[in-house]
C-alpha positions in Angstrom: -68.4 -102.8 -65.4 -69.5 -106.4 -66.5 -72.3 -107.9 -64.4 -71.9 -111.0 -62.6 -73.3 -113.8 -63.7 -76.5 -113.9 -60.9 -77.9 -116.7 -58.8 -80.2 -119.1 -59.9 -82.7 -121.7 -58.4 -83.6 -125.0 -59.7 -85.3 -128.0 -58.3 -84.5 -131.2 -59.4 -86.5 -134.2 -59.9 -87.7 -135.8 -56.8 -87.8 -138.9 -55.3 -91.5 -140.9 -55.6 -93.3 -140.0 -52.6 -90.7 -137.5 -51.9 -92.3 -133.8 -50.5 -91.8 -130.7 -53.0 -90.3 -128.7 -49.8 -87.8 -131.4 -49.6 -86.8 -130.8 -53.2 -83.1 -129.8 -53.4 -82.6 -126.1 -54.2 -78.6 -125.1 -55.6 -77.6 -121.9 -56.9 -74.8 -120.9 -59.1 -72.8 -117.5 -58.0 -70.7 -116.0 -60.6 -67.3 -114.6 -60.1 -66.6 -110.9 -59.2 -62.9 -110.9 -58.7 -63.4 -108.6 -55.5 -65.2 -106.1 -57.1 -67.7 -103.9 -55.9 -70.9 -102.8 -57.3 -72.4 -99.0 -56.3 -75.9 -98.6 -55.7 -76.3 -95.4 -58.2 -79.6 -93.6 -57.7 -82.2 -93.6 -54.3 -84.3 -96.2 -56.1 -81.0 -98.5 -56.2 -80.6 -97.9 -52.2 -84.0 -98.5 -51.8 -83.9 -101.9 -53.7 -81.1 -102.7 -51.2 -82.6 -102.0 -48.6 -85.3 -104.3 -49.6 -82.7 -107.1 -50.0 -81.7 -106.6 -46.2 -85.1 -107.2 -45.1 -86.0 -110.3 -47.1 -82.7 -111.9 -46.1 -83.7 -111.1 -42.3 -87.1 -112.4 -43.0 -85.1 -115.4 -44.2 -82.9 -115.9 -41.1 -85.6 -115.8 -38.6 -87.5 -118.8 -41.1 -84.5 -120.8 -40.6 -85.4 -121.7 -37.1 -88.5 -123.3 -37.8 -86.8 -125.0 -41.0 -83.9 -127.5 -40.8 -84.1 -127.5 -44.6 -84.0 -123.6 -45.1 -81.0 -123.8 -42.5 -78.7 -125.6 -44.4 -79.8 -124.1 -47.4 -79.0 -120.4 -46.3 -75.3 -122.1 -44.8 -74.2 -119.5 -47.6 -72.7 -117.0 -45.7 -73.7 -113.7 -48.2 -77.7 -114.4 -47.1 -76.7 -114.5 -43.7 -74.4 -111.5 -43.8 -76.7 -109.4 -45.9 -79.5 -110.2 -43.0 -77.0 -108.9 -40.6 -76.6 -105.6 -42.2 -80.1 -104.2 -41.2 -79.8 -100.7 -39.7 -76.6 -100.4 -41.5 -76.3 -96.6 -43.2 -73.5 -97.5 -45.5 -76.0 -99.3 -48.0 -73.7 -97.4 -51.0 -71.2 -100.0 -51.4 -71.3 -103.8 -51.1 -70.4 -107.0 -52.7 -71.3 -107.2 -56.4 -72.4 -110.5 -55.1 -75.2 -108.4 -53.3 -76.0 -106.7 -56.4 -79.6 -105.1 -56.0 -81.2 -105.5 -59.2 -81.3 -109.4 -58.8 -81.6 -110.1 -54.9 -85.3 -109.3 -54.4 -86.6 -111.4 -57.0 -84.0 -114.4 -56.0 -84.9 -113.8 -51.6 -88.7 -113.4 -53.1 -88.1 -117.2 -54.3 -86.5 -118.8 -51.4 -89.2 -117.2 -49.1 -92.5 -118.6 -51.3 -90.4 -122.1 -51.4 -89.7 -122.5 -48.0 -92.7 -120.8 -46.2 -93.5 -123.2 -43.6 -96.2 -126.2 -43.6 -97.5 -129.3 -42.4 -96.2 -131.0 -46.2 -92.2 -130.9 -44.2 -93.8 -134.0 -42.3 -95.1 -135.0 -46.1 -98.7 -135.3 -45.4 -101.3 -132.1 -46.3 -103.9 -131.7 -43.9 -107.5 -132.6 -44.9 -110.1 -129.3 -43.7 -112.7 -132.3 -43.5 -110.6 -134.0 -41.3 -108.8 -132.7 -39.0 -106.2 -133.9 -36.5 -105.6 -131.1 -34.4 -107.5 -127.6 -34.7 -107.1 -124.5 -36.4 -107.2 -121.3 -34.8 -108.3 -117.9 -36.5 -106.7 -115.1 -34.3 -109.3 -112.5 -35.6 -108.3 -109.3 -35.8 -111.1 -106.7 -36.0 -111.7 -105.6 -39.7 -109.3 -108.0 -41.5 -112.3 -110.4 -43.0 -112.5 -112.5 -40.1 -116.5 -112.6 -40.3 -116.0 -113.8 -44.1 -113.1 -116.5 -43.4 -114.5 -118.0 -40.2 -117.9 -118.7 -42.2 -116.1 -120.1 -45.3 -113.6 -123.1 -42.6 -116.8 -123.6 -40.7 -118.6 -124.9 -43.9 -116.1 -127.8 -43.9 -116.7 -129.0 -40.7 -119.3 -132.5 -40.6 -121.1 -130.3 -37.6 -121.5 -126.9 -35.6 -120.5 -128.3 -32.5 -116.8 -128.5 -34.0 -116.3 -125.4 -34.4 -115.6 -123.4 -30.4 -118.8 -121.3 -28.9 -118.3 -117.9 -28.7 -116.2 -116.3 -25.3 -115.7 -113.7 -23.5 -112.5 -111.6 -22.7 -111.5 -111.0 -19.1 -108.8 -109.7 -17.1 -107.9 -111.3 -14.3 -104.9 -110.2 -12.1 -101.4 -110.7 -13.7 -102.6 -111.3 -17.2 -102.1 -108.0 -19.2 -103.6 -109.5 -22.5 -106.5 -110.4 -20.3 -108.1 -114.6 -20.8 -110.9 -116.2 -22.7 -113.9 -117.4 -20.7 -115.1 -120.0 -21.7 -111.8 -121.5 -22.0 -112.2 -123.2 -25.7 -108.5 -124.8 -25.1 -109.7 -126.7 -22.6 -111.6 -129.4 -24.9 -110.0 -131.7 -27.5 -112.7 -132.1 -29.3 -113.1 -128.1 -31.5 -111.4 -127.9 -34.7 -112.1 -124.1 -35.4 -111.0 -121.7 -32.6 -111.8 -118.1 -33.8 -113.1 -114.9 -32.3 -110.9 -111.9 -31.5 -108.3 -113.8 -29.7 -104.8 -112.7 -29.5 -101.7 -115.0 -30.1 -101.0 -115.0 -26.4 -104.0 -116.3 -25.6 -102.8 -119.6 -27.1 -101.1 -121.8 -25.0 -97.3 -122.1 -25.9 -97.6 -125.7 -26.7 -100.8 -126.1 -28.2 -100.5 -128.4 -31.3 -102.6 -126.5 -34.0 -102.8 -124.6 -37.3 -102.5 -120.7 -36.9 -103.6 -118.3 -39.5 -104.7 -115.0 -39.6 -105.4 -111.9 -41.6 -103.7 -109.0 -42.0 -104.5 -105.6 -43.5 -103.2 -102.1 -44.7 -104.1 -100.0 -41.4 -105.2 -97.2 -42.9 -108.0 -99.4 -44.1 -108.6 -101.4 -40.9 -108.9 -98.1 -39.0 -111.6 -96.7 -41.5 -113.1 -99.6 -41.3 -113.5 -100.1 -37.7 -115.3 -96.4 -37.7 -117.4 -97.3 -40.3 -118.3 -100.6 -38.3 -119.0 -98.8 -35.3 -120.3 -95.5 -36.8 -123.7 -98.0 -37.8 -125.9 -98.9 -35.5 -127.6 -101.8 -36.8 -123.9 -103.4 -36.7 -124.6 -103.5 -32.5 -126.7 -106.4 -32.4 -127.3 -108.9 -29.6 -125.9 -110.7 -28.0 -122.6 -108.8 -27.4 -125.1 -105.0 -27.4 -126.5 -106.5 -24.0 -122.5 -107.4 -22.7 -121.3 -104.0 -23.3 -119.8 -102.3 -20.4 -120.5 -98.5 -19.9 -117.8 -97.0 -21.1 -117.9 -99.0 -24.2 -121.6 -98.0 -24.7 -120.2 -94.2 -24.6 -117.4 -95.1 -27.2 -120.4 -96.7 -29.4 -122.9 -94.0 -29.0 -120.2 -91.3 -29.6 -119.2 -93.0 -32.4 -122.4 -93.3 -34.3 -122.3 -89.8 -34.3 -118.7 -89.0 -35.4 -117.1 -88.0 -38.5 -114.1 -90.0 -39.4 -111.8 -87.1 -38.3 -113.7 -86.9 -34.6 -113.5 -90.5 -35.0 -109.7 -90.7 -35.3 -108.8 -87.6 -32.9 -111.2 -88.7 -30.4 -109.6 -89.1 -26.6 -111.6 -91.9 -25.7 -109.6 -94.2 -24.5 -112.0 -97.3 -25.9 -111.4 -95.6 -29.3 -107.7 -95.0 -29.4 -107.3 -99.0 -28.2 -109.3 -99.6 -31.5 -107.0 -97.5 -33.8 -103.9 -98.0 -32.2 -101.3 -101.0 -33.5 -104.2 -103.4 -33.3 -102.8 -105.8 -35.5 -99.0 -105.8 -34.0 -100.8 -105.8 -30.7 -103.0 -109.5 -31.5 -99.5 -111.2 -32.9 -97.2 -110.2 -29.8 -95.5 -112.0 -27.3 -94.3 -109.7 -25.3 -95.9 -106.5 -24.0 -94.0 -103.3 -24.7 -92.6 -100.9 -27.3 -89.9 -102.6 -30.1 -90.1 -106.0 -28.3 -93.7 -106.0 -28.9 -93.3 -105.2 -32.5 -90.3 -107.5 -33.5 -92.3 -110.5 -31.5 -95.1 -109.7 -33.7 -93.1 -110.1 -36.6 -91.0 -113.2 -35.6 -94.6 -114.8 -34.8 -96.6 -113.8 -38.1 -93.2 -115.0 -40.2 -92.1 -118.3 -38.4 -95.4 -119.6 -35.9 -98.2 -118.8 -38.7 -99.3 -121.9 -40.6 -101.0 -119.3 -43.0 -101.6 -115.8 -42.6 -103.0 -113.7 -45.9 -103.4 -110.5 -46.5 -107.0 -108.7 -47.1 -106.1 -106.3 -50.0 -104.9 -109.9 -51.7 -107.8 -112.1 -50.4 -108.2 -114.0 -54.0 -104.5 -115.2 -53.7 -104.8 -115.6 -49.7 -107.7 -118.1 -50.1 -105.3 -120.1 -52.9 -102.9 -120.0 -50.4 -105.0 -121.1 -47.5 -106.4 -123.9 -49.9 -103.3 -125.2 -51.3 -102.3 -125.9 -47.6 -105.3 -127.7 -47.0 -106.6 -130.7 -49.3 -110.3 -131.5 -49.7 -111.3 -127.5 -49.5 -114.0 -126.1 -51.3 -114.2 -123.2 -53.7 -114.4 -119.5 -51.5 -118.0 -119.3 -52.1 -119.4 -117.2 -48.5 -123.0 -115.1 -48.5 -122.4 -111.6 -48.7 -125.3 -111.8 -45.8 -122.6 -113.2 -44.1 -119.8 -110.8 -44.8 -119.1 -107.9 -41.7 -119.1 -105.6 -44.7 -119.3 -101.8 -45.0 -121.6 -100.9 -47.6 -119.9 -97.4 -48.7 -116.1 -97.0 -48.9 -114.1 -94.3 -48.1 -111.5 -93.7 -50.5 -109.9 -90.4 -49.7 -109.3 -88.8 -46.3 -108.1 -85.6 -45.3 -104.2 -85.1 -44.3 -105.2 -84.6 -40.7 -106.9 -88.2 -40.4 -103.8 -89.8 -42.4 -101.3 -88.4 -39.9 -103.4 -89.4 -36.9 -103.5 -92.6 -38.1 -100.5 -93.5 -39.3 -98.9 -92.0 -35.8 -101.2 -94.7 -34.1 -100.1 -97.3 -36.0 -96.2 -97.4 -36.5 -95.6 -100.8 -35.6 -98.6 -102.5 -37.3 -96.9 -100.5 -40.7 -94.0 -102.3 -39.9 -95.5 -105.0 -39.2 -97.5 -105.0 -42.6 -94.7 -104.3 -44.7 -92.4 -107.7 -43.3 -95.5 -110.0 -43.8 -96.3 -108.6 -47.5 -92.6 -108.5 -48.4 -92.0 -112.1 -47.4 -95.2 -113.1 -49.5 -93.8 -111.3 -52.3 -97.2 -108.6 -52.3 -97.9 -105.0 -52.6 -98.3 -103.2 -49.6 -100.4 -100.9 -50.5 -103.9 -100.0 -50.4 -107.1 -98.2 -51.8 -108.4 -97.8 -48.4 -111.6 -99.5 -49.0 -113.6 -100.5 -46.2 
């Protein structure tokens, strides 16, 4: 069976002054007469299947993107978005054909990722007009990224002080105290905040970092499994049953660790990351608000087993930025890595953390990254 002449991308020249994101994307679809082209082997399903999730990664895109929207008017993205959870991936269009779609989705997804240059201007990290907040989720390299956007800032006082998290009555993610939202004048709000936290019409940069949960998980034991990690002030703020989880977990293997019923511990290793990018509260609402969030809200969001390309990333959105250059005495660091653990731990673990896999896998596949990892702490 001849293969169809595939789609292609081109930009053409732009205007002067004109944005690259408002560059004008066409694509040329060869005939296929009706045919049909049959996925032959798992590997061939599986590359389908990887089509159906980068087109829905690009439908949910389109509604923060008027320019995405009328590009993806053609009706085979759109239909090939709709076909997630469909069984019959055996047989579709040849203009679906899967040896072509990922790289092409891959494409429009990097061109069209959302940021400040649709209004044509590209923020300066020196000058901020409205602030960026780092939702910091425990063991993703927060430590290291907060250090490195707080060096651009012309003073300390910039940047929000540190809060506490409370729960008052009726507010199931709980509330920041001190309120940092309640000044105009910070331009770095970070700490382990969660996105609902964040007022719904707050006017600010979002980013974040993700990372492989396996490794997060080691690496919160190995955080908490040292003691000279518990320092002041936060070691004198610690609540008694978070002193037990700490003291048990100096102690711990990894496998007591991770099988441990402490209910402090299990919050730690349990969908941490799907948890701090939610909008709602419960089950596979919580998870596909996580993902709609981290794909369509996020200004930037990187990934920690890609950190090199993250910070290009971060720093191509952001002009007047400064070469990634942080202390490693100020890098939350584990000094020994864990590389292998036992099938036990690996179950556990990835039984805790279904949705932040899922969760994972969306946000590396619209970046066009591996998703996996060497489990490095």
């Amino acid at each position: 069976q001849r293969q169809p002449q595939w789609v292609h991308m081109r930009t053409q020249p732009q205007k002067p002054g004109s944005s690259n994101r408002h560059a004008i994307c066409q694509q040329t679809i060869g005939k296929t007469n009706g045919r049909k082209c049959v996925c032959p082997n798992k590997r061939g399903q599986d590359r389908l299947a990887e089509c159906v999730l980068l087109s829905a990664c690009l439908k949910k895109q389109m509604h923060a993107n008027c320019q995405l929207k009328a590009f993806l008017s053609v009706k085979f993205i759109l239909d090939l978005a709709d076909c997630r959870g469909n069984a019959t991936f055996a047989e579709l269009p040849a203009k679906w054909h899967y040896r072509c779609l990922p790289t092409m989705l891959n494409k429009i997804l990097k061109f069209f990722r959302p940021t400040e240059s649709l209004s044509g201007k590209t923020p300066d990290l020196r000058k901020l007009s409205k602030p960026i907040i780092f939702t910091h989720i425990p063991k993703t390299a927060g430590t290291s990224f907060s250090n490195y956007i707080i060096g651009h800032l012309k003073n300390s006082s910039l940047a929000a002080p540190p809060f506490a998290l409370i729960y008052p009555e009726g507010k199931p993610f709980g509330a920041l105290s001190p309120d940092p939202f309640e000044s105009n004048t910070y331009r770095f709000i970070h700490g382990h905040l969660m996105l609902q936290h964040v007022p719904a019409n707050f006017d600010c940069y979002l980013t974040t970092f993700l990372r492989h949960p396996v490794s997060r998980v080691i690496s919160q034991y190995q955080s908490w499994h040292n003691p000279s990690n518990i320092m002041e002030p936060w070691k004198s703020r610690l609540c008694d049953s978070m002193r037990e989880a700490l003291e048990f977990s100096h102690q711990a293997t990894l496998q007591d660790f991770v099988l441990s019923d402490n209910k402090i511990i299990q919050g730690s290793i349990t969908n941490v990351q799907s948890i701090f990018l939610a909008t709602a509260v419960n089950g596979e609402l919580a998870l596909s608000s996580a993902i709609e969030n981290a794909l369509t809200k996020y200004y930037f969001i990187g990934v920690v087993e890609h950190f090199d390309s993250a910070i290009a990333s971060f720093r191509s959105k952001f002009c007047n930025s400064m070469e990634y250059n942080v202390d490693i005495k100020q890098e939350n660091r584990s000094k020994q890595a864990i590389t292998a653990v036992s099938s036990k731990v690996m179950d556990r673990i990835m039984a805790c953390n279904e949705h932040d896999f899922a969760l994972y896998n969306e946000v590396c596949l619209s970046l066009g990254l591996s998703n996996k990892s060497k489990m490095a702490a």
